[in-house]
PAZAPA-4460 file (N, C-alpha, C; in steps of 0.05 Angstrom, whole numbers, plus 32768, in hexadecimal, padded with zeros to 4 digits):
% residues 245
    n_x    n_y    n_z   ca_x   ca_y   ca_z    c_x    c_y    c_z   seq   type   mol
   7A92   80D6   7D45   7A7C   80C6   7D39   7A82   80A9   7D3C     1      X     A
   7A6C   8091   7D43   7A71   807F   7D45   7A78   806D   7D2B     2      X     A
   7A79   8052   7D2E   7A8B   8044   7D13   7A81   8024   7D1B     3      X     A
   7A71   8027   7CF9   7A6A   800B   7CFC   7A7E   7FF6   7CF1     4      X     A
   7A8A   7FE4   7CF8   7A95   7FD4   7CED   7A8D   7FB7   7CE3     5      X     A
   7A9E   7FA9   7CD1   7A96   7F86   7CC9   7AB1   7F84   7CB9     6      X     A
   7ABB   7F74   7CC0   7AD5   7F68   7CAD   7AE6   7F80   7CA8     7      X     A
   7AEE   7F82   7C8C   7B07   7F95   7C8D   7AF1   7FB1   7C87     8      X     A
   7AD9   7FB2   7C88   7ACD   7FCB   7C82   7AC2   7FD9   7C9D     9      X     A
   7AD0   7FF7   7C96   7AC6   8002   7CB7   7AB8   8025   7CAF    10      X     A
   7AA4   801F   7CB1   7A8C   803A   7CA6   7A88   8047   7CB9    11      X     A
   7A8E   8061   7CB7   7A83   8078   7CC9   7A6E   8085   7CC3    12      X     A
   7A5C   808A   7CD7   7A3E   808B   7CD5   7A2E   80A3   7CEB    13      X     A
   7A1B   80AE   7CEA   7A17   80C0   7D02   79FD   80BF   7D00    14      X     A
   79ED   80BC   7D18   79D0   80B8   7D14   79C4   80CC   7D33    15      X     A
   79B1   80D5   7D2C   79A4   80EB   7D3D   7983   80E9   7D36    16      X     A
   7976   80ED   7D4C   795B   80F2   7D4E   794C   80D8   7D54    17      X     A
   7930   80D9   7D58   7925   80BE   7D61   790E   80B8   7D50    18      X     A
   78FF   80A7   7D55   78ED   809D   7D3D   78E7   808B   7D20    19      X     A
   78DE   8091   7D11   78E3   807D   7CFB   78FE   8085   7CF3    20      X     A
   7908   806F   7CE7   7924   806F   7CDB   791D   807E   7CC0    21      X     A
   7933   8092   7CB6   793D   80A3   7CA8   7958   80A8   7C99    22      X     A
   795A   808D   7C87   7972   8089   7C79   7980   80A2   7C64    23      X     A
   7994   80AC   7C68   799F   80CA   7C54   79B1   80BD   7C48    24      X     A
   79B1   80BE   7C37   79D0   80BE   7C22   79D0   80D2   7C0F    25      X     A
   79E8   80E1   7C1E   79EC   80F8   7C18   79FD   80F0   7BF6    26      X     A
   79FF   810D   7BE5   7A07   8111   7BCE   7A29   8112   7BCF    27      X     A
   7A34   811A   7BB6   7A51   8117   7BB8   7A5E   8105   7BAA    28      X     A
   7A4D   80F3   7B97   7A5A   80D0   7B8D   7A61   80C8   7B9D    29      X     A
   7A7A   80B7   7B94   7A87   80A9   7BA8   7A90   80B8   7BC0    30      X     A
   7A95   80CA   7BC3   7A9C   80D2   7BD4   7A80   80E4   7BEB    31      X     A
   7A6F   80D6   7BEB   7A4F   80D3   7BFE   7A5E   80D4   7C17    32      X     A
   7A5D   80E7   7C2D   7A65   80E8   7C41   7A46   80F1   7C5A    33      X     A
   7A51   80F0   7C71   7A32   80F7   7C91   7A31   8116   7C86    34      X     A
   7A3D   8125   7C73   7A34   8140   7C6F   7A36   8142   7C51    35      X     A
   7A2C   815D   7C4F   7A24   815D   7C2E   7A26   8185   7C24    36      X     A
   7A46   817F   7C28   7A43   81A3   7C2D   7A3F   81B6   7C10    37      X     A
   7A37   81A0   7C01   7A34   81AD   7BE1   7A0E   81AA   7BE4    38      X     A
   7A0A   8194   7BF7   79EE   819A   7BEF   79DA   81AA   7BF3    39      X     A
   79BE   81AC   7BDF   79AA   81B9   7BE0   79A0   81C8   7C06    40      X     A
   799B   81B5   7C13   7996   81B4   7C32   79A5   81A5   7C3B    41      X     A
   799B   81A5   7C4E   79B7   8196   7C67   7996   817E   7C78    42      X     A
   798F   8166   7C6B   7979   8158   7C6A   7981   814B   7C88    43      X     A
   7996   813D   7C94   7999   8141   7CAE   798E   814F   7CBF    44      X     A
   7996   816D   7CC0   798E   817F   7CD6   796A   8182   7CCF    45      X     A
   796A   8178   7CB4   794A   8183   7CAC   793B   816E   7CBA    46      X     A
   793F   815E   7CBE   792B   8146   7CC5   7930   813A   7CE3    47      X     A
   7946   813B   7CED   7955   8130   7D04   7937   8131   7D18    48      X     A
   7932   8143   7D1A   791C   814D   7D32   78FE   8133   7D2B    49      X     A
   78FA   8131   7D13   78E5   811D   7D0D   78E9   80FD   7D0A    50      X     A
   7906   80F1   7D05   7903   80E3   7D03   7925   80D3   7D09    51      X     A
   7929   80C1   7D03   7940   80B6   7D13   7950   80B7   7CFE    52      X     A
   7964   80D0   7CF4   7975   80D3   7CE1   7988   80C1   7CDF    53      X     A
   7995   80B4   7CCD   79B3   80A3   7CCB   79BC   80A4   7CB2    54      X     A
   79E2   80B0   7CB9   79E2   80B2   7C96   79FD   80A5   7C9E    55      X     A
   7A0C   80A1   7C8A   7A2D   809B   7C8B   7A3D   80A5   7C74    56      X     A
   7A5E   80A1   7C71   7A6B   809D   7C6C   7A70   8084   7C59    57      X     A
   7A6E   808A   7C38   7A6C   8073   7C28   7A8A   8071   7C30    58      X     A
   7A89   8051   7C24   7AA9   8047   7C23   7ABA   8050   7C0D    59      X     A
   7ACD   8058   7C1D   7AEA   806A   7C07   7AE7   807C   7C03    60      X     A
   7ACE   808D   7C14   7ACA   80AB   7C07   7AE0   80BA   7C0E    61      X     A
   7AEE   80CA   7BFD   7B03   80DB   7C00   7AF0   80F4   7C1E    62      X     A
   7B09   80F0   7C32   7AFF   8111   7C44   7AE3   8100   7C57    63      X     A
   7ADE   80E2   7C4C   7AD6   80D6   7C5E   7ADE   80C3   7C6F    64      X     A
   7ADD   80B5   7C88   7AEC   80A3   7C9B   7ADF   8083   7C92    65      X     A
   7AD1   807C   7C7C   7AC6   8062   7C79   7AD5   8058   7C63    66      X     A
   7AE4   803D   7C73   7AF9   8031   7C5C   7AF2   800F   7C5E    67      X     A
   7B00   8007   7C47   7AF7   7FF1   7C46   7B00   7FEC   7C23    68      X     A
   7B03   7FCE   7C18   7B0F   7FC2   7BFD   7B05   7FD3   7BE3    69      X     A
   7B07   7FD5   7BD4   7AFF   7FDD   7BBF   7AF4   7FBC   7BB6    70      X     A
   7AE1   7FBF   7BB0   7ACA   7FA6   7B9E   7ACE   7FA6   7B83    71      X     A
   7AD6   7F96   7B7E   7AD8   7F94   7B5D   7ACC   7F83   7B48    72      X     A
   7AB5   7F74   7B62   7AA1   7F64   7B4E   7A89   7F75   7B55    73      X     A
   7A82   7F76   7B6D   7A64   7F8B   7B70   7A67   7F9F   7B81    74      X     A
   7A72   7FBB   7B78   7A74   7FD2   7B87   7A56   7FDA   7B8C    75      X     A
   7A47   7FDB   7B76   7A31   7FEC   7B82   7A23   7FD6   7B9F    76      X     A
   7A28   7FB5   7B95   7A1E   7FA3   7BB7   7A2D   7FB3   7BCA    77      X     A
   7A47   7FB0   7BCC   7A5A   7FB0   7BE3   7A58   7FCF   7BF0    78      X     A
   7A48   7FE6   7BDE   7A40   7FFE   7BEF   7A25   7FF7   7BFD    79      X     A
   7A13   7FE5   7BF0   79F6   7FE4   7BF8   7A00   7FD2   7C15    80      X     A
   7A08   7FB7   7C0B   7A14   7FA8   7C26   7A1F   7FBE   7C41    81      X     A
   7A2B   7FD1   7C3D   7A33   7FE5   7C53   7A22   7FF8   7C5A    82      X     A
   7A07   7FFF   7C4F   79F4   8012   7C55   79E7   7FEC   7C6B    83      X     A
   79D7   7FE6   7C5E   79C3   7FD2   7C6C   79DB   7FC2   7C8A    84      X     A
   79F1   7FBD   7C7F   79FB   7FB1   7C8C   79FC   7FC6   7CB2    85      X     A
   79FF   7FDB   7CA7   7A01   7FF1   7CB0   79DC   7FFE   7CC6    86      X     A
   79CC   7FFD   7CB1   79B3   7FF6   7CC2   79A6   7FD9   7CCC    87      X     A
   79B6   7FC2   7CCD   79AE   7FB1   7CDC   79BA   7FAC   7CF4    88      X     A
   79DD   7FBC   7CF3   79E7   7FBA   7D0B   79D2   7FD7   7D1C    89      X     A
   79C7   7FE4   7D13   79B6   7FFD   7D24   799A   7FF4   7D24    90      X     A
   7993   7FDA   7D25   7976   7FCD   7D27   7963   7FE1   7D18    91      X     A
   7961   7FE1   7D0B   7954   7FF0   7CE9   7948   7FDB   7CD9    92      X     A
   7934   7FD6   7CDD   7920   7FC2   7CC8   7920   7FD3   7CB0    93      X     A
   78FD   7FDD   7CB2   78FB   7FEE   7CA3   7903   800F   7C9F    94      X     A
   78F9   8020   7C8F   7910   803A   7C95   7906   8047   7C79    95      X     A
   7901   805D   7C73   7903   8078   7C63   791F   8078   7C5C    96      X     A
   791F   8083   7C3A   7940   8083   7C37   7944   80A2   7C26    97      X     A
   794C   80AE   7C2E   794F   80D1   7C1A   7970   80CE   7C0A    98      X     A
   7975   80CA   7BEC   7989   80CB   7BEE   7990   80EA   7BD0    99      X     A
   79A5   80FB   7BD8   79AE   8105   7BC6   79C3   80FA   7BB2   100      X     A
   79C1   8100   7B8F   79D9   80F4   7B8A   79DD   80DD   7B82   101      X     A
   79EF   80D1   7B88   79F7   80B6   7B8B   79E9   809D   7B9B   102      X     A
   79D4   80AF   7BAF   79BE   80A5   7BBD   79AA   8091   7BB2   103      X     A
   79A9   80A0   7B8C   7995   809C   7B7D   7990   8074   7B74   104      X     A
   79AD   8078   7B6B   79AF   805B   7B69   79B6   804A   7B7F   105      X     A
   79CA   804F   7B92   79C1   804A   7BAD   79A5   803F   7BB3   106      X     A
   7993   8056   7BBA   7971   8040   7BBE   7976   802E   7BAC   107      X     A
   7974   8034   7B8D   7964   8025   7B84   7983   8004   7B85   108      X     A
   798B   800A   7B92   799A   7FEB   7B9C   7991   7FDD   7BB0   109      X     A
   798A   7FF0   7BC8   797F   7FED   7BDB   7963   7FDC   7BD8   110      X     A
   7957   7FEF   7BCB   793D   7FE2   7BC0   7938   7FC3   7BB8   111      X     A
   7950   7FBE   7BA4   794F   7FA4   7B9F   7958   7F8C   7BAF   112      X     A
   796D   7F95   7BC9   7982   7F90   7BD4   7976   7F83   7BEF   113      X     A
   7961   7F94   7BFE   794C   7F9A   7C0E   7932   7F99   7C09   114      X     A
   7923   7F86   7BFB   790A   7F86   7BF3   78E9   7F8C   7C0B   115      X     A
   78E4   7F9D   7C0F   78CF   7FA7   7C20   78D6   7FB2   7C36   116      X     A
   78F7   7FC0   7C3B   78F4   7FCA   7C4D   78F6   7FE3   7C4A   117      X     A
   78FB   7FF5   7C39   78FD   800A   7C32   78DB   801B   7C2F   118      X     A
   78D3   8027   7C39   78B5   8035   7C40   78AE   8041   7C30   119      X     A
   78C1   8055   7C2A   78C0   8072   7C10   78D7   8074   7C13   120      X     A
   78E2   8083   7BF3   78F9   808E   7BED   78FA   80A7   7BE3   121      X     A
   790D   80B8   7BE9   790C   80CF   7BDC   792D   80DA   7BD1   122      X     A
   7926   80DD   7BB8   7941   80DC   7BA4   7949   80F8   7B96   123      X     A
   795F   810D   7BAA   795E   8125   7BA4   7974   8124   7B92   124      X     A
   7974   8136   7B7C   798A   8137   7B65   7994   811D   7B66   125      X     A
   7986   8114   7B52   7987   80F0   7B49   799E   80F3   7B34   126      X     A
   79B6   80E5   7B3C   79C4   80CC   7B2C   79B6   80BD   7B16   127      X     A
   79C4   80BF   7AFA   79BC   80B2   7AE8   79C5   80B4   7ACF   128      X     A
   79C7   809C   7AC1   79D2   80AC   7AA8   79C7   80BC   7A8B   129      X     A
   79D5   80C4   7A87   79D6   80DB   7A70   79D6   80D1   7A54   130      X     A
   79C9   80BD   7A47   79D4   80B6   7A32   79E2   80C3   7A1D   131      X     A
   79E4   80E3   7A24   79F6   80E8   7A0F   7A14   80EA   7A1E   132      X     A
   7A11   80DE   7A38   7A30   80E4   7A44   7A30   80C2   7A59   133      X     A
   7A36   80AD   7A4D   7A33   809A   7A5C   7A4E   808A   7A67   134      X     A
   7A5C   8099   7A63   7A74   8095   7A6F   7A7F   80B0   7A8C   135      X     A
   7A63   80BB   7A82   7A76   80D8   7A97   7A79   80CB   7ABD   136      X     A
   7A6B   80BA   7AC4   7A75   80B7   7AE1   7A93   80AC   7AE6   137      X     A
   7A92   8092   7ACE   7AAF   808E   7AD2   7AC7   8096   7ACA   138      X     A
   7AC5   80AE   7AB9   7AD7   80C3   7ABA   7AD5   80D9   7AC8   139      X     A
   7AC1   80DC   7ACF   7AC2   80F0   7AEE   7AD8   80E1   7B07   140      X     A
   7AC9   80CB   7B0C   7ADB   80BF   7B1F   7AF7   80C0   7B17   141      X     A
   7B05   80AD   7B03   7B16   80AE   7AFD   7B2E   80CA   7AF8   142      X     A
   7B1F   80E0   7AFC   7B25   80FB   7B00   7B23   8101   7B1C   143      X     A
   7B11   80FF   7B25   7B0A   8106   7B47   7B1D   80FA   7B53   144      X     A
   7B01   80E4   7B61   7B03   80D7   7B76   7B1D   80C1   7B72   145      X     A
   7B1D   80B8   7B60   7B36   80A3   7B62   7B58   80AD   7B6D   146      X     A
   7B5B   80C5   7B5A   7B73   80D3   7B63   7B73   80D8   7B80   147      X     A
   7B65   80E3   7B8E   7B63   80EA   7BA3   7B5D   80D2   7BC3   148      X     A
   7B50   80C7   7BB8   7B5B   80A6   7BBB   7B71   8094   7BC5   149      X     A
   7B7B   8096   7BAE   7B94   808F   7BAA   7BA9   809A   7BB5   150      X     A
   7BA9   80A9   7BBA   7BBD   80C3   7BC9   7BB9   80BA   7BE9   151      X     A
   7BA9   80B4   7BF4   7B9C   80AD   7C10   7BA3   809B   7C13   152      X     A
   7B9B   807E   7C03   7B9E   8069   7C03   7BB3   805B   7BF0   153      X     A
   7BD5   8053   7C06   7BE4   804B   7BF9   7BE3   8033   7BF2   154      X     A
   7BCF   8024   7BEF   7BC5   8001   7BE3   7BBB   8002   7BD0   155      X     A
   7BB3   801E   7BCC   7B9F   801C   7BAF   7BA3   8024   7B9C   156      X     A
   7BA7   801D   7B8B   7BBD   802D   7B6C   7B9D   8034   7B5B   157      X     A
   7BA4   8047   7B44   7B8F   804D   7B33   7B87   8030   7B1B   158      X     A
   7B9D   8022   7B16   7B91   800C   7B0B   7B7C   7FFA   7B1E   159      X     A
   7B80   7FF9   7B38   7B6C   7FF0   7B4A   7B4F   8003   7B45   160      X     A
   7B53   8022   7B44   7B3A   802B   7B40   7B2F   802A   7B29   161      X     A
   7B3D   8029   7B12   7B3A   8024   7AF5   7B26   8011   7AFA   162      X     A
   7B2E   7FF7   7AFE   7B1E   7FDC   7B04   7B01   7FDD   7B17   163      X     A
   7B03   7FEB   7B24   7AEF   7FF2   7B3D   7AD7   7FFC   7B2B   164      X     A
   7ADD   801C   7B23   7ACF   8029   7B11   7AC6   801C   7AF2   165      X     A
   7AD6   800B   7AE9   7AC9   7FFE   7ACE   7ABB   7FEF   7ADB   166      X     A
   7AB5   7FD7   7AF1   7A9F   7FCF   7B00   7A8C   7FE0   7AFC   167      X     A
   7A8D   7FF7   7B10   7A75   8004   7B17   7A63   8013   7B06   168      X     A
   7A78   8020   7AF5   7A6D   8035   7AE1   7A72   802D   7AC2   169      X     A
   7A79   8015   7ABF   7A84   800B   7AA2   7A6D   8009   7A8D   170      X     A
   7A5D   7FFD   7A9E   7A3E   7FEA   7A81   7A24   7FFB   7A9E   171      X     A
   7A1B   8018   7AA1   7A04   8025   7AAE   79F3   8024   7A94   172      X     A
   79DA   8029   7A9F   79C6   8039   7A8E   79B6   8048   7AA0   173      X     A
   79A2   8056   7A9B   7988   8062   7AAF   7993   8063   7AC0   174      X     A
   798B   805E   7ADE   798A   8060   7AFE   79A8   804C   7B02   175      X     A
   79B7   804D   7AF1   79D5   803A   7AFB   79C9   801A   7B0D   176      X     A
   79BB   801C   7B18   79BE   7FFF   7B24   79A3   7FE8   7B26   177      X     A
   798E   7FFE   7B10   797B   7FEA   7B14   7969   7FEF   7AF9   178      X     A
   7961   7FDF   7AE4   7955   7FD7   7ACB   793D   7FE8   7AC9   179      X     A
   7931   7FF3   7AB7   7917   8003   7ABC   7903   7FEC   7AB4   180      X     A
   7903   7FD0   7AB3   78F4   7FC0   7ABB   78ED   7FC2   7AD7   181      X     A
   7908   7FC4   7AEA   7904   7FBF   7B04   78FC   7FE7   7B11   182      X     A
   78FD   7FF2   7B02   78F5   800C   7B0F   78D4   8012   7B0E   183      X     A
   78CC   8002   7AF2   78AE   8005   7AF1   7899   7FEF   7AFA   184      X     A
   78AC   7FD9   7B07   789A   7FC9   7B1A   78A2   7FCD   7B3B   185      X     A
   78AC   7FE1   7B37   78B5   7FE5   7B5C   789F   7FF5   7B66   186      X     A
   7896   7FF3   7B7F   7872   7FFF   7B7D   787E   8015   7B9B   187      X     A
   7895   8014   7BA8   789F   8025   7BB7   78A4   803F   7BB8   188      X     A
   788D   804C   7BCB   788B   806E   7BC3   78AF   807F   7BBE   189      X     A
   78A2   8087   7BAE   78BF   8098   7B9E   78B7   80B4   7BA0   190      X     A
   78CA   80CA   7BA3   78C8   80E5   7B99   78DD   80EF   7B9D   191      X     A
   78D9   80FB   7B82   78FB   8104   7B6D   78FA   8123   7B6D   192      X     A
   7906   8128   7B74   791B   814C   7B73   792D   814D   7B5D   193      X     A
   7921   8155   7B43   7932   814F   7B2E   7951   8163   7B2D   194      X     A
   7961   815F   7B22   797C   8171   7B24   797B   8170   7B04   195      X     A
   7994   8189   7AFB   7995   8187   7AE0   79B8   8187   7ADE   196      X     A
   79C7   8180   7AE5   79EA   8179   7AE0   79EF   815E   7AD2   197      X     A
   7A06   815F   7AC0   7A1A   814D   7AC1   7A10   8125   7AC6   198      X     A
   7A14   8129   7AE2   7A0C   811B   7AF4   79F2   8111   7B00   199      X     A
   79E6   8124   7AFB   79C2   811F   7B04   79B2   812E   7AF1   200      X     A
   79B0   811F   7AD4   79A4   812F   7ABD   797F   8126   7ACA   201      X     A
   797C   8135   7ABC   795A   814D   7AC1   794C   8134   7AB6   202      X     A
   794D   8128   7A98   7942   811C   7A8A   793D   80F8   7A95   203      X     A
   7957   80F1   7AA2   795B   80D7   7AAD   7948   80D5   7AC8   204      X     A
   7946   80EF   7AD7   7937   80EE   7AEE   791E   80EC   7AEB   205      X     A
   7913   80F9   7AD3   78F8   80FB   7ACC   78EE   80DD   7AC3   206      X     A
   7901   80D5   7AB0   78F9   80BE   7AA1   78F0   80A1   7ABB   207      X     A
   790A   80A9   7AD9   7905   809A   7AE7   78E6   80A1   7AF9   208      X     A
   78DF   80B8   7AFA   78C9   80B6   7B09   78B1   80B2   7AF4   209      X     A
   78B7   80B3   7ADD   78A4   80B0   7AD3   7898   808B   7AD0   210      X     A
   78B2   807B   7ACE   78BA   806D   7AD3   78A8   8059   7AE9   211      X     A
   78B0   806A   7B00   78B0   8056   7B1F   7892   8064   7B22   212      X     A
   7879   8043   7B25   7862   804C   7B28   7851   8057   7B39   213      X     A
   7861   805F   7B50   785E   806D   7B64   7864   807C   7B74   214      X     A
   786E   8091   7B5C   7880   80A3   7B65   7872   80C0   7B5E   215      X     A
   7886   80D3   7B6D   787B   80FB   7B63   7897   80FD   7B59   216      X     A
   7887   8117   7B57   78A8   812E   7B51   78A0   8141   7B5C   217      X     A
   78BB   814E   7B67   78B6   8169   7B70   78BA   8182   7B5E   218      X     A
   78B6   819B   7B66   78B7   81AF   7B58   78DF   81B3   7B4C   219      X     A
   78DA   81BA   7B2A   78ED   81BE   7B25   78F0   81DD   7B12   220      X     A
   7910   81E9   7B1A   7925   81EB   7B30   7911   81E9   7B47   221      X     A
   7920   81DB   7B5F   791F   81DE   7B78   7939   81E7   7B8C   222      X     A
   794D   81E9   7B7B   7965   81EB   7B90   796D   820D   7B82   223      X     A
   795A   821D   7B76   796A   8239   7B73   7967   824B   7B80   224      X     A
   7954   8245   7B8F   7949   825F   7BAA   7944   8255   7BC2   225      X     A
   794A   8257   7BDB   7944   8255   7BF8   7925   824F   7BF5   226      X     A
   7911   825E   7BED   78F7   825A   7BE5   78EC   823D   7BDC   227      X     A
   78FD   823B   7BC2   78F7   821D   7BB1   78FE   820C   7BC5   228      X     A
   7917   820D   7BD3   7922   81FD   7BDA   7913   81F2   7BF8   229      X     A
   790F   8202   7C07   78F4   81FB   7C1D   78D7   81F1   7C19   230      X     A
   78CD   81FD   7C01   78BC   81EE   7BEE   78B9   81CF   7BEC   231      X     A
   78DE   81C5   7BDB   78E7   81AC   7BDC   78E2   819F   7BEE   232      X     A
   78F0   81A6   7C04   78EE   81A0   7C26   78DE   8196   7C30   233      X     A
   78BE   81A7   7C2D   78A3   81A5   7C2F   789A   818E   7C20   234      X     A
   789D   818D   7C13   7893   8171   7BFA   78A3   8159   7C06   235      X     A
   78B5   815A   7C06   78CF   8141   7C11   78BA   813D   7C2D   236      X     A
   78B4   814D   7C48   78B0   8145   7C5E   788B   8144   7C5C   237      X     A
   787E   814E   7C4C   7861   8145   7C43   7860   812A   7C3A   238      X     A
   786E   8124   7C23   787B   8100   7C16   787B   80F3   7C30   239      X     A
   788C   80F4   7C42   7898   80E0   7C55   7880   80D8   7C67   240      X     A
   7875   80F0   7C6C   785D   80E6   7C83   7845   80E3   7C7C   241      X     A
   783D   80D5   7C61   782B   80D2   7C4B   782A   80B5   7C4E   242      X     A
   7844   80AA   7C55   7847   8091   7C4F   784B   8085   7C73   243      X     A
   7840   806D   7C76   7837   8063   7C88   785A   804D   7C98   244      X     A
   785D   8059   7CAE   7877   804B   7CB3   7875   802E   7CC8   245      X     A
***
């Protein structure tokens, strides 16, 4: 797979098919890698044929090849800086963005980050928090991803990720990276695949589409049967070519 680079950050990325651009960010948290073998579908192979797929390798994903500093004033910028940075070295104006996960707040960084280039979004098992569990990402991490991390990477001690993660995940609310002032004046087609875990509570996703003024939802459960789940599929690839590229 090819490898975009800039300074000490070097992202691995894999892009297939032709047509409008088709941004994936796959699920996993931090650890968002070009595959997604926990997820719902495999939105790559689903779409490749219609439109110009590109996904990558977040930075420091454990089991992924994209490395680069740990950020300790703006992690959630310094991932968005490596997605855009990442579609401007692949001449990508504008672009459709599908993200699972961690995807969720992702767009909505992007969104703010990238103002009009993003077409439609579509946000499968949305990231968000739980107010009755608003600490759970950065003790997930701090359990996960950091140990494992750290083990890879002999520069990086867990007080480094301690610091990283109180950044990122210390003071969240709603959608982690963007105010529901700024979710209910964003006029950017949305449609949400609600999840019900931990991690992507049911209630936070709703509240966001209810939220963002121009948005759907899709049918929920959608990920418990092959059925629902082609269903989903159907709605996701009806959404995309609804909207004018």
């Amino acid at each position: 797979m090819p490898f975009y680079e800039k300074g000490n950050v070097r992202i691995r990325y894999e892009e297939a098919g032709t047509g409008f651009p088709l941004f994936i960010i796959y699920g996993g948290g931090l650890n968002s890698k070009v595959t997604y073998a926990n997820g719902p579908f495999d939105a790559f192979a689903e779409f490749k044929s219609e439109y110009r797929c590109i996904t990558m390798d977040l930075r420091n994903a454990n089991g992924g090849q994209s490395t680069g500093p740990l950020d300790f004033d703006q992690p959630w910028n310094a991932h968005t800086s490596d997605q855009l940075g990442l579609l401007d070295h692949l001449g990508v104006d504008k672009f459709f963005v599908m993200g699972f996960c961690i995807g969720n707040p992702l767009i909505w960084n992007l969104l703010q980050r990238a103002p009009g280039r993003i077409v439609a979004a579509v946000s499968a098992q949305p990231s968000g928090v739980d107010p009755q569990k608003p600490n759970w990402f950065y003790h997930n991490n701090m359990k996960h991803w950091g140990p494992a991390l750290v083990a890879s990477r002999p520069e990086i001690t867990m007080d480094m990720v301690q610091k990283f993660l109180d950044k990122m995940y210390g003071n969240v609310d709603f959608v982690l990276t963007a105010t529901r002032d700024y979710v209910r004046n964003c006029h950017t087609p949305l449609l949400v695949l609600p999840d019900n875990t931990d991690a992507h509570p049911y209630a936070t996703a709703m509240e966001m589409a209810h939220t963002a003024p121009n948005s759907q939802v899709s049918l929920f459960p959608w990920k418990d049967t092959k059925e629902n789940v082609a269903l989903a599929v159907r709605h996701i690839r009806t959404f995309l070519k609804a909207h004018p590229m």
